[in-house]
NUGUDO-31200 format. One line per field, with one value per atom (N, C-alpha, C): atom name; y, z, x; residue in three letters. Coordinates in steps of 0.1 Angstrom, whole numbers, plus 5000, padded with zeros to 4 digits. Atoms other than C-alpha are relative to their C-alpha. Example, Ala and Ser with C-alpha at 12.3 -4.5 7.8 and 13.67 -1.06 7.14 Angstrom:
NUGUDO-31200
atom (N_CA_C_N_CA_C)
y (4988_4955_5012_4989_4989_5011)
z (5000_5078_5000_5000_5071_5008)
x (5009_5123_5009_4991_5137_4992)
res (ALA_ALA_ALA_SER_SER_SER)
end
This chain:
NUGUDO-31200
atom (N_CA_C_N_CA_C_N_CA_C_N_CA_C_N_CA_C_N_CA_C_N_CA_C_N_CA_C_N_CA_C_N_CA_C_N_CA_C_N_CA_C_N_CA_C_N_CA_C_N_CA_C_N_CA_C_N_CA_C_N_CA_C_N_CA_C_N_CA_C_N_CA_C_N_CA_C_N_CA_C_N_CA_C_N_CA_C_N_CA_C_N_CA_C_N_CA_C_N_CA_C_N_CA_C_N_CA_C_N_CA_C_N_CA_C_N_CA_C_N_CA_C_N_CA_C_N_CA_C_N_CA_C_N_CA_C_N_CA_C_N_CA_C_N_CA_C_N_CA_C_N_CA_C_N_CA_C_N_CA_C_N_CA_C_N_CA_C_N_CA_C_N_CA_C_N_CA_C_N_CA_C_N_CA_C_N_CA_C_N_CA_C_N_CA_C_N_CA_C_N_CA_C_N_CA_C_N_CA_C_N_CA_C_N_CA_C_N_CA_C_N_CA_C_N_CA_C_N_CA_C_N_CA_C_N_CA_C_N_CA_C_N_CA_C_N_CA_C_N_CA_C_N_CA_C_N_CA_C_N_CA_C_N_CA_C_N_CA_C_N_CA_C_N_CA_C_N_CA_C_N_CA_C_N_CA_C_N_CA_C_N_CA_C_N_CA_C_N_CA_C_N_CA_C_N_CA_C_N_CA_C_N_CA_C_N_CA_C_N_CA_C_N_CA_C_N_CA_C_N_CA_C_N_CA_C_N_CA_C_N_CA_C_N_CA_C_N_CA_C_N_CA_C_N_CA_C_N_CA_C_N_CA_C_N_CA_C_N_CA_C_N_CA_C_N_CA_C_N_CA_C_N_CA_C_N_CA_C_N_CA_C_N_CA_C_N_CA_C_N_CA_C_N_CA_C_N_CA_C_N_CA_C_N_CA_C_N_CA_C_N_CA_C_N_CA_C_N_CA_C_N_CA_C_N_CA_C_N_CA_C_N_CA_C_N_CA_C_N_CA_C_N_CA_C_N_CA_C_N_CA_C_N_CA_C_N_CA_C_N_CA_C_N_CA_C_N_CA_C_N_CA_C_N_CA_C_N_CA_C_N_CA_C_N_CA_C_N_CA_C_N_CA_C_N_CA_C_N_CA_C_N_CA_C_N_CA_C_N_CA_C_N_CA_C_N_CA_C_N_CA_C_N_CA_C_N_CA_C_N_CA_C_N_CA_C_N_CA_C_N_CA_C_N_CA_C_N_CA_C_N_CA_C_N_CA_C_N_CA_C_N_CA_C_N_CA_C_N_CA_C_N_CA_C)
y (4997_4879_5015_4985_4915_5001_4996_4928_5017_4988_4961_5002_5000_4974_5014_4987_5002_5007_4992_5021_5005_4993_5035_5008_4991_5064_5005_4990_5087_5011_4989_5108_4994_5004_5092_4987_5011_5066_5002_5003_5054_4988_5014_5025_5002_4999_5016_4989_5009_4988_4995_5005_4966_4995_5004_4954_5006_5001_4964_5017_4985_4999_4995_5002_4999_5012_4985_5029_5000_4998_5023_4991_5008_5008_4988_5010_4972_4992_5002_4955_4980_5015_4914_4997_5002_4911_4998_4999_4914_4984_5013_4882_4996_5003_4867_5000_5003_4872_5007_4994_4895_4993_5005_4875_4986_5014_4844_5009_4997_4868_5002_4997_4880_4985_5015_4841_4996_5004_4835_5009_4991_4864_4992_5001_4854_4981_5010_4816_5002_4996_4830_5001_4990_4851_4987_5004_4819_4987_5007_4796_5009_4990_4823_4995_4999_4823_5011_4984_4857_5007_4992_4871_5002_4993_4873_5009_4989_4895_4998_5010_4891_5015_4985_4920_4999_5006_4921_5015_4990_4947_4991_5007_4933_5009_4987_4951_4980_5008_4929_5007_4991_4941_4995_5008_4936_5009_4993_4943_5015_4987_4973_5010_4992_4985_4992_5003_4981_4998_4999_4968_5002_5003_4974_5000_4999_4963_5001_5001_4977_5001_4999_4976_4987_5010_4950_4993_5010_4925_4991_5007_4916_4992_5007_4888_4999_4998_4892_4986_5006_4860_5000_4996_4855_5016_4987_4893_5001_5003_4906_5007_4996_4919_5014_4984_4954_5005_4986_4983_4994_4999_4976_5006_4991_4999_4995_5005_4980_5010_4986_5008_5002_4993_5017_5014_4990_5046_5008_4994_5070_5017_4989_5102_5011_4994_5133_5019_4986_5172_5004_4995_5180_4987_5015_5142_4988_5012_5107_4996_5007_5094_4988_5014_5062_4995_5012_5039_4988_5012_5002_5002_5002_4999_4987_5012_4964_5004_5000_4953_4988_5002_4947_5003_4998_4959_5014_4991_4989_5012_4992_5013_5002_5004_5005_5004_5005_4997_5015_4983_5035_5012_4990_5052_5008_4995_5058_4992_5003_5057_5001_4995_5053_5011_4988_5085_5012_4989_5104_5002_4989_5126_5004_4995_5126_5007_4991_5153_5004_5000_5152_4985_5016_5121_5008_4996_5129_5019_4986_5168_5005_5001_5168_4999_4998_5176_4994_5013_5149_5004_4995_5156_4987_5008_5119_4990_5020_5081_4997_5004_5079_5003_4993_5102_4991_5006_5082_4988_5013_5052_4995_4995_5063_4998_5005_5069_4991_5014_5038_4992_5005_5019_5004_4995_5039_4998_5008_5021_4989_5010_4993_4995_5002_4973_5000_4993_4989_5015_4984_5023_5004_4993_5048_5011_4987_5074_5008_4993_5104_5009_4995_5115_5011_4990_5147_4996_5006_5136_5012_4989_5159_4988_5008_5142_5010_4986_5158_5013_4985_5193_5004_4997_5192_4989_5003_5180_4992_5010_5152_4994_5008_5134_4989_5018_5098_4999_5008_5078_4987_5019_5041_4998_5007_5019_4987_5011_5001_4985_5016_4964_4989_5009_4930_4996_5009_4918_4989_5016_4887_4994_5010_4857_4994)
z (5012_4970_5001_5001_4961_4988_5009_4944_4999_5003_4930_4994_5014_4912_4994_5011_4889_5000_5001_4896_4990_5006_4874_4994_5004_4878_4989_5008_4852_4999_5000_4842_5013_4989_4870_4999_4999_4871_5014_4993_4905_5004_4995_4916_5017_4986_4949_5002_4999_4968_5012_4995_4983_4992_5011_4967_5005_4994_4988_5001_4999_4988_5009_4991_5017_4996_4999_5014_5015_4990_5047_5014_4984_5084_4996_4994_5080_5013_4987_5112_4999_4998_5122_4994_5008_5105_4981_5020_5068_5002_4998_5082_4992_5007_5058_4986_5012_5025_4992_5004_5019_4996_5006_5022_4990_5009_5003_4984_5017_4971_5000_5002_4975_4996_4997_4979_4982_5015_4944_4992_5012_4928_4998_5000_4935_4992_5008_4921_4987_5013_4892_4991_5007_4886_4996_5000_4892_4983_5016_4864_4989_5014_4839_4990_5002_4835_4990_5008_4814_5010_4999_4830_5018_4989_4860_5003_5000_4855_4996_4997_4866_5000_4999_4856_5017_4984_4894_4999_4995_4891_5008_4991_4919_5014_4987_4947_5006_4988_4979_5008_4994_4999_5014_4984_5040_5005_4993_5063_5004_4999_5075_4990_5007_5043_4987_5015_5009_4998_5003_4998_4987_5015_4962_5002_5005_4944_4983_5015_4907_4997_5007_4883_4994_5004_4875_5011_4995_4896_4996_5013_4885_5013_4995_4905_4997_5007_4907_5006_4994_4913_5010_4993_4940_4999_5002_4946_5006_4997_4960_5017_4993_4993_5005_4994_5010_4998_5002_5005_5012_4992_5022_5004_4996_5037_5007_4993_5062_5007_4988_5086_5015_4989_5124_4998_5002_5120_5011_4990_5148_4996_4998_5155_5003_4998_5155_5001_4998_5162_4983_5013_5121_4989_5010_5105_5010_4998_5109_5003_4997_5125_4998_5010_5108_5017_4993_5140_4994_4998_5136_4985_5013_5096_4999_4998_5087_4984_5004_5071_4985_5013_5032_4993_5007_5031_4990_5011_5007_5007_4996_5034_4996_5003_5038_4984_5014_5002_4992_5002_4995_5002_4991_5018_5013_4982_5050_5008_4989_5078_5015_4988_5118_5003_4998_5131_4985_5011_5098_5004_4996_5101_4985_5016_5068_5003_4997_5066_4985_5011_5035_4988_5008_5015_4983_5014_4975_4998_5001_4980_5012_4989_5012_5009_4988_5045_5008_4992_5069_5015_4988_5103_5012_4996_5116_4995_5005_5117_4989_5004_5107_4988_5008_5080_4987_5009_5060_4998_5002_5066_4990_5007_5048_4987_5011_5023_4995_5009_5016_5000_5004_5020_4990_5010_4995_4988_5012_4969_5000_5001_4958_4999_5003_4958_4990_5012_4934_4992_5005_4932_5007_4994_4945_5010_4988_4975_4998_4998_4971_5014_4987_5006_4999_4995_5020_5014_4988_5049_5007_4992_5077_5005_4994_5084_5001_4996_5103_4996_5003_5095_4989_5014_5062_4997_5006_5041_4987_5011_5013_4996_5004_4988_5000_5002_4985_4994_5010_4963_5006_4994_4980_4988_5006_4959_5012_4990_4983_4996_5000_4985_5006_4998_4992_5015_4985_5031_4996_4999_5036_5007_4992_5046_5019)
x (5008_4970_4997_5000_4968_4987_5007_4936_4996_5006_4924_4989_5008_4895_4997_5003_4885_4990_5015_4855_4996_5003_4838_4987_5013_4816_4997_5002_4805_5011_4988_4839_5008_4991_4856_5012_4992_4885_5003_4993_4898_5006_4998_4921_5000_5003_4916_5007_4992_4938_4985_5013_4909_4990_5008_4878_4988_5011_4851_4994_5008_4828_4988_5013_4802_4998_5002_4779_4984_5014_4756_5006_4997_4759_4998_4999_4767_5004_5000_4761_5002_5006_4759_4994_5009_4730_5007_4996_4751_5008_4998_4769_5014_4988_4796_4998_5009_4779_5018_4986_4813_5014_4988_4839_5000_5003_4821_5004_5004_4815_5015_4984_4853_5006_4995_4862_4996_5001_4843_5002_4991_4856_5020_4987_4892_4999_4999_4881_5001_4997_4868_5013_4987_4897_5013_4992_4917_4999_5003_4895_4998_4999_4894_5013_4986_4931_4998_4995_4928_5002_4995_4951_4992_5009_4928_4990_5009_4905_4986_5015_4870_4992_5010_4842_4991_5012_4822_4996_5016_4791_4995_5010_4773_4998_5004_4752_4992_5008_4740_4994_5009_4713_5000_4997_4715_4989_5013_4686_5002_5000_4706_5009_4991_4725_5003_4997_4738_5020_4992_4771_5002_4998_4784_5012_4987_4814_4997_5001_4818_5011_4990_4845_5009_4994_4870_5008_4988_4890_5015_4987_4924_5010_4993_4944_5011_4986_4979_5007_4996_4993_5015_4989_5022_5007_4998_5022_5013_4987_5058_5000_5005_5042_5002_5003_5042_5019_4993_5070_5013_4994_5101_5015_4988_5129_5012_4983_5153_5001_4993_5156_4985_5007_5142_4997_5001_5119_4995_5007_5115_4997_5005_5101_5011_4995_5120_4999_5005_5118_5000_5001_5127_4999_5004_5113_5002_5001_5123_5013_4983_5157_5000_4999_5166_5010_4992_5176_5006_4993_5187_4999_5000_5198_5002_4999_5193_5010_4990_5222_4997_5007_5220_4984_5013_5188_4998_5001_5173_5006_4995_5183_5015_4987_5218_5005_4995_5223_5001_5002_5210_5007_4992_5233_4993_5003_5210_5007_4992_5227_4993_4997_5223_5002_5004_5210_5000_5005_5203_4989_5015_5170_4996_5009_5152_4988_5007_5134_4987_5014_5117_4998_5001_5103_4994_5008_5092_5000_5002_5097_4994_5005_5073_5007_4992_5084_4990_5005_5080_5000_5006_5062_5005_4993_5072_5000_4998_5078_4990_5016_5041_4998_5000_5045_5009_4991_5072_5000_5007_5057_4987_5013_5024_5003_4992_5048_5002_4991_5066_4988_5007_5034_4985_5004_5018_5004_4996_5042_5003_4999_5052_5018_4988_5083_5008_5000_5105_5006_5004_5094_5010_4986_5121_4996_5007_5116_5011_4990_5135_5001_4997_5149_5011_4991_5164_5004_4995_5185_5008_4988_5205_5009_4990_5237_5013_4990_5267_5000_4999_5255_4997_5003_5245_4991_5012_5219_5008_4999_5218_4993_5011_5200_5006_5003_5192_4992_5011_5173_5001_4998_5162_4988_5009_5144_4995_5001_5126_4996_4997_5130_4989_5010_5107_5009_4997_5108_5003_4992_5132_4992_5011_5111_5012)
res (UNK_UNK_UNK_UNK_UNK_UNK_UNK_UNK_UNK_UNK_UNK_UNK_UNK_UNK_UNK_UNK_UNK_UNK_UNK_UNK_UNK_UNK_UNK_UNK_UNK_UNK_UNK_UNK_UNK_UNK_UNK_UNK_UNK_UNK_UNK_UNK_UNK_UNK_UNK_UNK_UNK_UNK_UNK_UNK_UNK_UNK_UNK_UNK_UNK_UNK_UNK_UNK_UNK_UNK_UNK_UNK_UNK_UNK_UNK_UNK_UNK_UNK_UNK_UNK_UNK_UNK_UNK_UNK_UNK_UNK_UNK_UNK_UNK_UNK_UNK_UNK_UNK_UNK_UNK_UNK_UNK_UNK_UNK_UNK_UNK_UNK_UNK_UNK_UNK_UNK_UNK_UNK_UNK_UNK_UNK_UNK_UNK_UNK_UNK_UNK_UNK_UNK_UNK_UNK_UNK_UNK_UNK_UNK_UNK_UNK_UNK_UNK_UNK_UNK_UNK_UNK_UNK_UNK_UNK_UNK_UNK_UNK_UNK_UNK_UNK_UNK_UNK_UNK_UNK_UNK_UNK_UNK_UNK_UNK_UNK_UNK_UNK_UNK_UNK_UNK_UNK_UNK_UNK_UNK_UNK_UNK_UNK_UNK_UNK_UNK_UNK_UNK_UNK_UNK_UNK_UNK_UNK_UNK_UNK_UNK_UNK_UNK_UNK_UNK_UNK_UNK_UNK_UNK_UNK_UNK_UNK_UNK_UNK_UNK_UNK_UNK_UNK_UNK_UNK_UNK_UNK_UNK_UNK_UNK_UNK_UNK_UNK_UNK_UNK_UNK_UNK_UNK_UNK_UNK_UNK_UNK_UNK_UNK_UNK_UNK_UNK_UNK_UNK_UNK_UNK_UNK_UNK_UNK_UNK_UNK_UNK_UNK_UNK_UNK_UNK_UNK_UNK_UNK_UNK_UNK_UNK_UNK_UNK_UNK_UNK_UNK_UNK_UNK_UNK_UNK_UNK_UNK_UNK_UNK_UNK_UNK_UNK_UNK_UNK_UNK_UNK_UNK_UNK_UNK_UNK_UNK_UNK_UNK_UNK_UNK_UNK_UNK_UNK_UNK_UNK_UNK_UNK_UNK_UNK_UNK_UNK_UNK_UNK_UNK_UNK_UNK_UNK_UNK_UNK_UNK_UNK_UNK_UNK_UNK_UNK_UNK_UNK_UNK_UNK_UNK_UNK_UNK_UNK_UNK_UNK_UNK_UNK_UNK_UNK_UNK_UNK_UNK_UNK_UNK_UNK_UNK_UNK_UNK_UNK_UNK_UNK_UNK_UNK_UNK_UNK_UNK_UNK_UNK_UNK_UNK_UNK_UNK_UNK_UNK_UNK_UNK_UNK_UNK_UNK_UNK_UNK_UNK_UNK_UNK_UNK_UNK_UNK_UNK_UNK_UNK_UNK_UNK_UNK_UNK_UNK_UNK_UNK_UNK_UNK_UNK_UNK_UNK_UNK_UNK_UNK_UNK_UNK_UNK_UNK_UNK_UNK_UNK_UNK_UNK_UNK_UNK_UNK_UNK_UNK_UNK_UNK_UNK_UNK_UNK_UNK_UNK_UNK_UNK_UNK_UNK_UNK_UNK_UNK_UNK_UNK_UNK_UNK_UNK_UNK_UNK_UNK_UNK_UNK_UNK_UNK_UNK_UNK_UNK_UNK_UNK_UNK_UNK_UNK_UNK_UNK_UNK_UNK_UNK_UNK_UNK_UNK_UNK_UNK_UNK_UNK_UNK_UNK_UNK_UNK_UNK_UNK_UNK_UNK_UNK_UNK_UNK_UNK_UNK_UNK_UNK_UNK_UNK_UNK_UNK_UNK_UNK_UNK_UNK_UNK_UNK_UNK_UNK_UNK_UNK_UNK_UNK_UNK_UNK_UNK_UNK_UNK_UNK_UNK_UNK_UNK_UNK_UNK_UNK_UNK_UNK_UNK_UNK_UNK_UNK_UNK_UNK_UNK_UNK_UNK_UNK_UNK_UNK_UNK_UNK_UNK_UNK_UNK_UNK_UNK_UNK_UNK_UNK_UNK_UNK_UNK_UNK_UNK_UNK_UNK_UNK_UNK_UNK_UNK_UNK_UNK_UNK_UNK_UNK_UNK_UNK_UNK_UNK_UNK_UNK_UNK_UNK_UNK_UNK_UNK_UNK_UNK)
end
């Protein structure tokens, strides 16, 4: 289940991937009050059926702190789960060397190859593994990464649209 919500300060919009805003040291003392309200937001959202979407202003008060959650909750049913590439990503002196290419996956299917060195993801020049990982889990399945790759001596684009993990 994948939720988001919408804050909304004064002049501000943000989406956030989560539901939760703490603004103070919650400790033991706050206990499970969190994941019950999460637990009946996600009911709600489920008896509504508009669409899922459940208004949640609500502030809880804890001996040592305040949680708030404002904005909107929107329930995406059977989400398509996290960002997926099909390729071993290691660390390299100028990016990311694409080890093991799983076979049919978005790599592959893209044109990365076994030992390519992408060096830049979206225009950005990529520092390592970690770096391109950030990346792809920063979108969704779908979306497209445009990659600068070194292979035998020369440089090349690709476009992967990354793909949903095989069960």
């Amino acid at each position: 289940m994948l939720m988001s919500t919408l804050a909304e300060p004064p002049g501000l919009v943000y989406e956030v991937k989560g539901l939760v805003f703490a603004n103070a040291n919650l400790n033991a003392t706050f206990g499970g009050k969190l994941p019950k309200m999460v637990e009946s937001l996600v009911d709600q959202a489920q008896q509504l059926g508009a669409n899922g979407i459940v208004d949640i202003r609500t502030a809880v008060g804890g001996a040592h702190g305040c949680c708030v959650m404002t904005g909107t909750a929107v329930l995406i049913a059977n989400p398509p789960g996290p960002p997926y590439l099909g390729a071993q990503l290691l660390d390299a002196a100028d990016g990311v060397q694409i080890g093991t290419v799983v076979a049919g996956g978005p790599a592959e299917r893209h044109g990365l190859r076994q030992g390519d060195v992408v060096t830049h993801a979206d225009g950005e020049a990529l520092t390592g593994a970690a770096a391109l990982v950030e990346r792809k889990n920063a979108a969704r399945p779908g979306d497209q990464l445009a990659l600068t790759v070194w292979r035998d001596g020369s440089t090349a684009s690709l476009t992967v649209v990354l793909g949903v993990r095989p069960e």
